[in-house]
N, C-alpha and C positions, 0 to 999 in steps of 0.2 A: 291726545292722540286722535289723529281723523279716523274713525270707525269706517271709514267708507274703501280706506286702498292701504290702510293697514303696513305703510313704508318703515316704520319704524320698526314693528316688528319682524319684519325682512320676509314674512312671505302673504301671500295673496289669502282677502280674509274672504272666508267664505265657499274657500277652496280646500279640501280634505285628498287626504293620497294617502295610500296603504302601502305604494313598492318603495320600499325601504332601500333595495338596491339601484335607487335611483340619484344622479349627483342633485338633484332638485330637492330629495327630499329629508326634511331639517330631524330625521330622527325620530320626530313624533309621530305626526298626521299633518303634518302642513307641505307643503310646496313652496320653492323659494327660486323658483323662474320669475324673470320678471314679467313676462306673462306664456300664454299657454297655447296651445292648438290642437284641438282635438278634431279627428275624422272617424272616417272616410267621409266624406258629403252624401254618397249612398245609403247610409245604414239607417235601419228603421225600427231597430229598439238597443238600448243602452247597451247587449253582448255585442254588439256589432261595431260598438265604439272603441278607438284608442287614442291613445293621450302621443302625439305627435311629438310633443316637449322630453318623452323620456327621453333620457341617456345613462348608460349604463355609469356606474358608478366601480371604475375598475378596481378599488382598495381592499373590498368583499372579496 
């Protein structure tokens, strides 16, 4: 397995996620977007960040 983009394992290596009610997110701690976008362009410490990629996961 390429250590580097982690396809095989079906989500981005390197990448960690805690919302669970997300459809990206594989259960654990992974993300399973094929990739991601995070903003605002504005923000100037990490509370100011959000993860662009979320989608609610309507099942929950």
């Amino acid at each position: 397995m390429n250590e580097s983009n982690c396809r095989e394992c079906g989500h981005i290596k390197g990448v960690s996620c805690d919302v669970k009610n997300c459809v990206h997110h594989d259960g654990e701690t992974h993300c399973t977007a094929k990739e991601i976008s995070v903003g605002p362009a504005y923000a100037v410490k990490g509370s100011d960040t959000v993860c662009a990629t979320f989608k609610p996961n309507k099942t929950e």
